[in-house]
C-alpha positions in Angstrom: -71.4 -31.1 84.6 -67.9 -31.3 83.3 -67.7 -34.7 84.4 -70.6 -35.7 81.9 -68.9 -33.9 79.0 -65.9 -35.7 79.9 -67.8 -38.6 79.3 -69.8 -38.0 76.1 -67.0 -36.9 74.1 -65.0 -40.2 75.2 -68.2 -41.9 74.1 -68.2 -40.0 70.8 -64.5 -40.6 70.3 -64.9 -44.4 71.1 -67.6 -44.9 68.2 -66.0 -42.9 65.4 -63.1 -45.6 66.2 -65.6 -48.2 65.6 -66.0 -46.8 62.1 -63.1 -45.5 60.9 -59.7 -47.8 60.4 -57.9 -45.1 63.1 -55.1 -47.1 65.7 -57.1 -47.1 69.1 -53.5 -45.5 70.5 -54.3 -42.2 68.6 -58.3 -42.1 69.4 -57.3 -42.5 73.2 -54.7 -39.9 72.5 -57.2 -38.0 71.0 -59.9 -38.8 73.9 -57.7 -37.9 76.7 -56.4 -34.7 75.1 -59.9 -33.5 74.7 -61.1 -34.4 78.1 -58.1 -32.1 79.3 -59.2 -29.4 77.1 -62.4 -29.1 79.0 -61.2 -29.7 82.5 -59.1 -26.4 81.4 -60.4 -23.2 83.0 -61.8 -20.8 80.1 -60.2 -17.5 80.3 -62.1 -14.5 79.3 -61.1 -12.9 76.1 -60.7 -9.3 78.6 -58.7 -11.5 81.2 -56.0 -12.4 78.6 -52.4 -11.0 78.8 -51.5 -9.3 76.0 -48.7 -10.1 74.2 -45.8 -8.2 74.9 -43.6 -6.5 71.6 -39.8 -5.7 72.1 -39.6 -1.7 72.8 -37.2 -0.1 70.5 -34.7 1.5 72.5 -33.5 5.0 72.3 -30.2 5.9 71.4 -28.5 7.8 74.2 -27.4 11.2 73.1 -23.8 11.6 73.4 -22.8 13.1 76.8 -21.2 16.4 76.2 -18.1 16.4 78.3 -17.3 18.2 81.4 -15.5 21.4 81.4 -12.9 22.2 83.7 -11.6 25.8 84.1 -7.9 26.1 83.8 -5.4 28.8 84.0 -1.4 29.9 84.7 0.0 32.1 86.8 4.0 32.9 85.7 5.6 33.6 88.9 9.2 33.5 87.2 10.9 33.4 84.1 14.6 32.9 84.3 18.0 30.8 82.6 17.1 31.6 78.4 19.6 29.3 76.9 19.4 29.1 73.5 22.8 26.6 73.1 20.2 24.5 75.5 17.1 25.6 73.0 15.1 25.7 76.9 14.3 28.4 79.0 13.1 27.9 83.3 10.0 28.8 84.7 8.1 29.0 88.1 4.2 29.0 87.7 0.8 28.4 89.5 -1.6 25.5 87.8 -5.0 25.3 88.8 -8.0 23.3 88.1 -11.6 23.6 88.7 -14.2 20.8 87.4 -17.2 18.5 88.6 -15.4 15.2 88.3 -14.9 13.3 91.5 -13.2 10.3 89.7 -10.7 12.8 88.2 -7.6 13.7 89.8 -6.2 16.5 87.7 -2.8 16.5 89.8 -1.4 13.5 88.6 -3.2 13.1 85.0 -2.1 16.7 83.4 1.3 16.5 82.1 3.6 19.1 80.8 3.8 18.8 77.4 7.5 20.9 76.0 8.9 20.1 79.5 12.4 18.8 79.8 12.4 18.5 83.7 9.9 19.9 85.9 9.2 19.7 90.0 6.1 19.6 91.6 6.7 22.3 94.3 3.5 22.5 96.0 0.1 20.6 95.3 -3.7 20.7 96.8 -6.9 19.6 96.1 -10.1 20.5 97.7 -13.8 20.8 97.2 -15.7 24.4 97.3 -19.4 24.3 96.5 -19.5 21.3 94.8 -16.7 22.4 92.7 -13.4 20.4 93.0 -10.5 22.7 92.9 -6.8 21.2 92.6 -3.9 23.8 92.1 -0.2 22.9 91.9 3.2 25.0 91.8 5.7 23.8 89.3 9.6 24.3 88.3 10.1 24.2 84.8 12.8 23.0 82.5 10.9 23.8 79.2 12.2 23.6 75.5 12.2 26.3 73.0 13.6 26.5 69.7 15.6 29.6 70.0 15.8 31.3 66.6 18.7 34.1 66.6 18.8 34.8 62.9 18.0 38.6 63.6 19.8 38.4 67.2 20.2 40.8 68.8 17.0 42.9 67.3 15.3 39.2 68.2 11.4 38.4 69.7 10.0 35.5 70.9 6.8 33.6 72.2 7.8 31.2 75.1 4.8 28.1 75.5 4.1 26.4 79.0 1.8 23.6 77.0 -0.1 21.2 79.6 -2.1 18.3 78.3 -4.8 16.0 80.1 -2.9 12.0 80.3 -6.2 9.5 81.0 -9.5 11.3 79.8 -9.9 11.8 76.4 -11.9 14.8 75.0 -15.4 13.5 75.0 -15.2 13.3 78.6 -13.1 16.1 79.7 -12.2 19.7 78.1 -10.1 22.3 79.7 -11.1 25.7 79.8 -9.3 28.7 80.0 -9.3 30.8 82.9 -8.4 34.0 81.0 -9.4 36.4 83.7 -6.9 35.1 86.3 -4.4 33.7 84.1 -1.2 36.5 83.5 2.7 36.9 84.3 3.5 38.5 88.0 4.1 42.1 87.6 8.1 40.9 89.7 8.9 38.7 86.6 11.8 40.6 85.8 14.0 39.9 82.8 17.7 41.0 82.3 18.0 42.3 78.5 14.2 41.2 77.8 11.0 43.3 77.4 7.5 41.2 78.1 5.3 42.4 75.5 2.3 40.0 75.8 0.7 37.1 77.5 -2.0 34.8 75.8 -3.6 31.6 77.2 -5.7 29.4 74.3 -7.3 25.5 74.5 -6.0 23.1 72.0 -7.1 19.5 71.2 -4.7 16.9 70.1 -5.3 14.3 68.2 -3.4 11.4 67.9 -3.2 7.9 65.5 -4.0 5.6 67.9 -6.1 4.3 70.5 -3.3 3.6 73.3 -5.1 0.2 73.4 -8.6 1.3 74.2 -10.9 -1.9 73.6 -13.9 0.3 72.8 -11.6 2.8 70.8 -11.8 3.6 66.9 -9.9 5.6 64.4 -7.7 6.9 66.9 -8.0 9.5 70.1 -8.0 13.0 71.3 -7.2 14.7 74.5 -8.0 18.3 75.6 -5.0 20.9 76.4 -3.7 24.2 76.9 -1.4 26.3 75.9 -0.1 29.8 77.7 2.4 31.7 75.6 4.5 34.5 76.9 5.7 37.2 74.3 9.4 38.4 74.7 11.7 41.0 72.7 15.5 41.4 73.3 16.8 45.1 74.5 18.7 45.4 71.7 20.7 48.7 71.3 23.4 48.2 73.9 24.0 45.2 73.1 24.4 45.4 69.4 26.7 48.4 70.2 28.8 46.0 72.0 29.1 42.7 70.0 30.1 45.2 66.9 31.9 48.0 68.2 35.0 45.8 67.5 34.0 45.1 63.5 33.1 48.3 63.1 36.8 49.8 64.1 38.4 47.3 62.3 36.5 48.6 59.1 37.3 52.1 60.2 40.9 51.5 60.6 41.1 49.5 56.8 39.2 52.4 55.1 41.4 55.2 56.8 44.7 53.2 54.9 43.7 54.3 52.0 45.6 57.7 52.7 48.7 55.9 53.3 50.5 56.6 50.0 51.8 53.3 48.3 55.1 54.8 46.5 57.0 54.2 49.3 57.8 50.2 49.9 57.9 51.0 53.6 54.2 52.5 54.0 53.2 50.0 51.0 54.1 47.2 53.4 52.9 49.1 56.6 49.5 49.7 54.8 49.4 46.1 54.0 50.0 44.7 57.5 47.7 46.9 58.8 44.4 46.0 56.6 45.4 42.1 57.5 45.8 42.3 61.5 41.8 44.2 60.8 41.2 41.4 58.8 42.1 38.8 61.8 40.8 41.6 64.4 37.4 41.0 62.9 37.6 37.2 63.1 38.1 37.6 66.5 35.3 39.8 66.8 33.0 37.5 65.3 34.0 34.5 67.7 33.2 36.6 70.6 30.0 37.4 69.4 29.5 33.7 68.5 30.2 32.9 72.0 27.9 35.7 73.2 24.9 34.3 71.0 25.4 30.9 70.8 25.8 28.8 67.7 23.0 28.6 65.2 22.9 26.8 61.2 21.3 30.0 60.4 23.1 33.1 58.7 22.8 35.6 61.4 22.4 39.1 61.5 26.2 39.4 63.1 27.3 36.8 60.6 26.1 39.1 57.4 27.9 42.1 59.3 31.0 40.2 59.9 31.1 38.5 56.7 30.0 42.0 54.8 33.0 43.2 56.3 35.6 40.5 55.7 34.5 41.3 51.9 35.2 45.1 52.3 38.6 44.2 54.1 39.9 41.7 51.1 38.9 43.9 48.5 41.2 47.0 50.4 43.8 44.7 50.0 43.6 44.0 46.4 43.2 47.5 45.9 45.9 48.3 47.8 48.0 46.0 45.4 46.8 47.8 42.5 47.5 50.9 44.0 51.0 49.8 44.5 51.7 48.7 40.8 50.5 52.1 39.1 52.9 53.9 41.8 55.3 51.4 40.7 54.6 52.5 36.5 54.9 56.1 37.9 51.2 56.9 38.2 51.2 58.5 41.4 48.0 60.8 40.1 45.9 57.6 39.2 46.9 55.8 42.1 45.9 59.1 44.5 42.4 59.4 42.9 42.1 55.9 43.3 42.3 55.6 46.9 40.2 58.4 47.4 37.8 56.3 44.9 38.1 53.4 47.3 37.5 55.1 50.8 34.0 57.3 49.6 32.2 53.9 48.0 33.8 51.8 50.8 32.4 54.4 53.1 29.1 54.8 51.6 28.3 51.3 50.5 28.7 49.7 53.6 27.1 52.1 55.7 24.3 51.3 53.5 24.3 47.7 53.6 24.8 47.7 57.2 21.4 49.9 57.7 19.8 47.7 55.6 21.1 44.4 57.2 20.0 46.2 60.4 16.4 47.9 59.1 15.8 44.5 57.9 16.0 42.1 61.3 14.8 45.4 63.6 11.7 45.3 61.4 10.7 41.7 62.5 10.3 42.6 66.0 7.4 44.7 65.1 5.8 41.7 63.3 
């Protein structure tokens, strides 16, 4: 049956080329391609594939990043050096998170550390949870401030920070609980008067050469901060017991009459050598404390006093001359003058110096 309509439309094709001035190469084009047409197989309209549309695809949500419990334990505190501006530490680090291709060990770094030993290090799993801990020995800096030494707190920081994953795929957090300084941690001349452990994120400017990184990067870290105050009262008493008898010694002169020329001279030398007594004072102290750029609290005492002294001397010079124009009486009431404001003056500056830097420990 095909065959036949093969035929007839050949036949058809054949005699509108009689007719019609069409090149016999087209009509047998034209022939052959219809003759192919209904050899063809007819496929039912319900048979035929649909055409397929692109899907739209979904945007992924963003993955929220995996958490990983953190904490410090402070097994030691030890070697405060402000001329160093560090302080040592021994300490427990420990890690617990669901990342197998994360190795917590040898990614977190110490942060403020100038030196540091890994003492001990393991890693193992525990109910699907992967739990790495470390000991470390720290070398850590601190900028020391001693402007108010010796009535003096501060807030030490062990500050770790995750090396290779950024934040979006890892975020420490802190184990609060667990984290706290050993009840042994004892320190010489120091009260502990707090311990905080917080996360941070930092950002940084650049990408470290990420390919797939923009506008910079940010990394997950934490910080445990240990709260310190100096033991101040013995110590004061001895890094100013020295200026405080040299002042004591300078306003007591001022009964030493100045009519004479021999006590005149003797009162002289004697206000000088506490003049140089409490220079010497001061670099012991210095040596004690450490140098700082800042005007300490034993620096206002010692330069308070080095005012006090000069001005005994220039009194004592005045005294001197009215003895010398026969005013004994003025020169008298003039020492006396001299010793009660000396006396009361500095005592007053001194408990405010004193009030002053005490008062920032409470802060």
């Amino acid at each position: 049956m095909q065959g036949r309509h093969s035929v007839l439309s050949i036949s058809i094709v054949l005699a509108l080329g009689l007719t019609l001035p069409i090149s016999p190469r087209l009509l047998a084009q034209s022939a052959l391609c219809s003759a192919r047409a209904e050899d063809s197989p007819v496929i039912p309209t319900s048979e035929k594939p649909a055409l397929s549309t692109p899907s739209l695809e979904k945007s992924e949500e963003k993955k929220s990043p995996e958490k990983c419990k953190t904490g410090i334990y402070i097994v030691s505190l030890y070697d405060l050096n402000p001329n160093d501006s560090t302080f040592s530490s021994d300490f427990w680090i420990w890690f617990n998170h669901k990342l197998p291709d994360a190795d917590m060990i040898k990614s977190v770094e110490l942060k403020n550390a100038k030196e540091y030993t890994k003492l001990v290090t393991d890693t193992g799993t525990i109910k699907d949870i992967i739990w790495s801990t470390e000991k470390v020995k720290a070398k850590l800096f601190h900028e020391w401030s001693i402007a108010n030494f010796p009535f003096d707190s501060h807030r030490l920081k062990i500050i770790i920070e995750e090396g290779l994953k950024d934040s979006d795929e890892l975020i420490f957090e802190p184990d609060k609980e667990n984290s706290k300084v050993s009840k042994e941690v004892n320190l010489d001349g120091w009260k502990i008067t707090g311990f905080e452990i917080e996360k941070t994120t930092v950002e940084y400017d650049s990408t470290f050469g990420d390919p797939e990184g923009k506008d910079g990067s940010t990394y997950t870290g934490l910080v445990a901060t240990i709260s310190i105050t100096r033991d101040a009262m013995s110590l004061f008493y001895k890094l100013h017991i020295g200026v405080y008898i040299a002042f004591l010694i300078t306003v007591l002169a001022f009964f030493m009459e100045t009519s004479s020329e021999d006590i005149f001279s003797g009162r002289i030398g004697l206000i000088v050598a506490m003049l140089f007594a409490s220079i010497l004072n001061a670099q012991s102290a210095e040596s004690t404390v450490g140098q700082s750029l800042d005007m300490t609290l034993i620096d206002k005492i010692h330069s308070t006093t080095y005012c006090y002294i000069f001005i005994a001397i220039l009194l004592t010079l005045l005294s001197r001359y009215l003895s010398s124009q026969e005013k004994d009486v003025l020169a008298k009431r003039l020492n006396i003058t001299a010793f009660v404001l000396f006396v009361s003056t500095y005592c007053g500056i001194n408990y405010w110096l004193i009030a002053s830097a005490a008062s920032s420990v409470a802060k």
